[in-house]
C-alpha positions, 0 to 999 in steps of 0.5 A, a space after each residue: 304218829 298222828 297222820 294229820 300235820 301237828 298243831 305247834 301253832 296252836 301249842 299254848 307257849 308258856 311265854 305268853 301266859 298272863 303270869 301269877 297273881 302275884 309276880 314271881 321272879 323265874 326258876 333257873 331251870 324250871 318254866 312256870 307250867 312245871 311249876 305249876 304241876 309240882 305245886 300241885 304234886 306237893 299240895 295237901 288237896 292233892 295227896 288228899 285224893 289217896 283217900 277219896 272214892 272214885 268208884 269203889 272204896 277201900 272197904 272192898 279191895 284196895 286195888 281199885 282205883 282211887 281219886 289219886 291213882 285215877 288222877 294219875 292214869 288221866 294224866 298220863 293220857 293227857 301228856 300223851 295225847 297234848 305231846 302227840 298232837 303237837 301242844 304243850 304237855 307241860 300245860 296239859 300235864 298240870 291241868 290233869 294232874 290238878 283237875 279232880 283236887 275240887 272233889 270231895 269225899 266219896 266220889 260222886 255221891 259226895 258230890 250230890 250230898 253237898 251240892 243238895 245241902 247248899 241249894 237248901 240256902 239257895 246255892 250250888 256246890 260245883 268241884 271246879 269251882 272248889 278246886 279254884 278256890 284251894 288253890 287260890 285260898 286254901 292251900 298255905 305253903 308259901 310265906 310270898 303269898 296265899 294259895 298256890 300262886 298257879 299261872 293264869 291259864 292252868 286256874 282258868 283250865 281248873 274252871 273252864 276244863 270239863 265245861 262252858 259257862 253262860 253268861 250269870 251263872 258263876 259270881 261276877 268274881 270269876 269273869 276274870 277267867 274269860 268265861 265267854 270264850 274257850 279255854 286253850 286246846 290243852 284244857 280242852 283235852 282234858 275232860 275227853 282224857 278223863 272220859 277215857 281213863 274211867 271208862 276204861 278203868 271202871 271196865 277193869 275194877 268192875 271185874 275185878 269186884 266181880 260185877 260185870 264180866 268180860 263176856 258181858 262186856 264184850 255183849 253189850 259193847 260191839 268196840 271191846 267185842 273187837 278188841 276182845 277178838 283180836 287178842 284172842 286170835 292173837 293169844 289163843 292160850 293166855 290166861 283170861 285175866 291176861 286177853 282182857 288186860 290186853 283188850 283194856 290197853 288196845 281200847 284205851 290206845 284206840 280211843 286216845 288215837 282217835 281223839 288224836 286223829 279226829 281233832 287235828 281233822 277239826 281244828 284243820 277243818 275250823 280254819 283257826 290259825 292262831 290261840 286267840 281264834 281257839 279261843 273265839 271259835 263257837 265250840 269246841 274243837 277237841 272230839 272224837 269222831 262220830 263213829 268213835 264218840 257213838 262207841 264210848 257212848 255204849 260204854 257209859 251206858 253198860 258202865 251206868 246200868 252194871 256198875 254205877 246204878 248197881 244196887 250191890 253199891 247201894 250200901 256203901 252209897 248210902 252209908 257215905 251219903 248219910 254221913 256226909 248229911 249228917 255232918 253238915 247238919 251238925 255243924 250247921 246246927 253248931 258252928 263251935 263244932 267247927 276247928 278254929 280257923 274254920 269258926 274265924 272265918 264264919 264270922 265274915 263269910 256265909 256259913 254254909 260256904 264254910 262248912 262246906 268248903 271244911 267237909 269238901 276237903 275231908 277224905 273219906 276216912 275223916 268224914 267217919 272219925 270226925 262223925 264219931 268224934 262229935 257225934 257222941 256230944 250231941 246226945 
């Protein structure tokens, strides 16, 4: 139990959101941000992200974690950090579970090919901006209304949740969103979680791919040392595998504590007392500690020289970057490869944005078949 008083107050209280773009009448039993997370749940993007790289792809093991599984460990965090600091875990529960659905095939390096196809035409390809777009528009599931129909808060949060915004930098279409202002505390929480949930998963699968070791782990990051040290003392004859899971789950209770802790020290601290002065206040409000933020710092970098930059990658890297290229290259060359609904909307819309939005759905797995199926005709 957080030693610092809960933020109830600050809590978004589904009662005040600013509703759906298009009115709904209420559920007998459900609130709108529960919803919210089960439209989610039975999205198309959503199941999609089985099939999408978040480190490591299927091709070497499929016990690493996907872009599904990942999804689910940051919401697990997330409801537990919102509910533990006194906010609304529907809210948070619905804004993790929708955060990555912009994400496209092969993880980050997916991401880089896209948005460097789109800056050739003089535009940018952000996954948040993505995710807002299938659930406003892609996703067709209900017969009321396109898209998903999700509350105003949890599109806003989808947006605003991993950054802020200046003035000009998205579409004048998004000032709807509020982009001068931050977002409430339970889309604030987010991006922190999804820190936690990778830092702590990659240690995991990049030993488990054998990449990095617990002893070169506990080398270069003084906070898993001690974590390390502790489950030692306390379980002198477990088997290795067991003392490293072991120091896994008390680093990762130990960073959501102190993003728990040190937050509702900030918000006491700011003053604020109402959502309207979270969302006026000059930045942030959700952090870990100094002390705390330094020790997730030395994390990344071990994770970023070991893991993330391993040249052992580079060929599954490679491999999904030429890919992705190669198909925006073919359809841009010829829009007829494009299916149908795709080609309808080329006629009213800039064709990059279209082909772009079509690769950005794909999974890993249909990138590779849709390549061998209309690669062999341009011969």
């Amino acid at each position: 139990m957080p030693s610092e008083p809960k933020l109830t107050r600050l809590a978004f209280a589904v009662s005040e959101s600013r509703g759906r773009r298009y009115p709904e009448p209420p559920h007998p039993y459900r609130n709108d941000f529960q919803r919210d997370r089960d439209r989610v749940i039975h999205a198309r993007a959503f199941r999609r992200l089985e099939d999408k790289t978040q480190v490591f792809s299927t091709r070497y093991s499929d016990h690493f974690r996907n872009r599904l599984t990942h999804t689910i460990e940051v919401t697990q965090i997330a409801r537990t950090v919102a509910q533990a600091m006194g906010l609304n875990g529907d809210f948070a529960e619905a804004l993790a579970l929708v955060h990555d659905v912009g994400h496209p095939p092969f993880g980050h390096t997916g991401e880089k090919c896209l948005d460097e196809a789109m800056r050739a035409y003089g535009e940018r390809f952000d996954h948040n901006v993505h995710a807002l777009r299938i659930v406003e528009r892609f996703e067709q599931r209900y017969a009321g209304f396109p898209g998903l129909n999700l509350t105003f808060e949890v599109r806003e949060g989808i947006l605003k949740h991993s950054r802020d915004y200046k003035p000009g930098e998205l579409p004048p279409v998004y000032d709807e969103y509020l982009l001068d202002q931050r977002p409430p505390l339970e889309a604030q929480i987010i991006d922190l979680c999804d820190e936690i949930a990778y830092n702590t998963a990659d240690l995991d699968d990049g030993c488990e791919a054998r990449l990095i070791t617990p002893a070169e782990i506990a080398g270069e990051v003084p906070v898993f040392r001690e974590h390390f040290a502790r489950v030692e003392a306390t379980w002198p004859d477990a088997a290795e595998k067991l003392k490293f899971n072991e120091a896994l789950k008390s680093l990762l209770d130990s960073l959501a504590g102190d993003l728990i802790e040190n937050s509702l020290a900030v918000i006491r601290a700011s003053g604020v007392e109402t959502i309207e002065d979270v969302r006026r206040y000059p930045q942030r409000l959700i952090a870990f500690s100094s002390e705390m933020g330094a020790r997730n710092a030395q994390i990344k970098k071990m994770l970023t020289r070991t893991l993330y930059r391993n040249p052992v990658l580079n060929p599954e890297r490679e491999r999904g970057a030429a890919m992705v290229s190669e198909l925006f290259r073919l359809y841009m060359e010829d829009p007829e490869r494009l299916p149908p609904s795709h080609r309808d909307r080329a006629k009213t819309e800039t064709l990059c944005h279209v082909v772009c939005d079509y690769i950005a759905g794909m999974t890993d797995s249909f990138v590779g078949k849709t390549l061998a199926e209309i690669a062999p005709a341009i011969q």
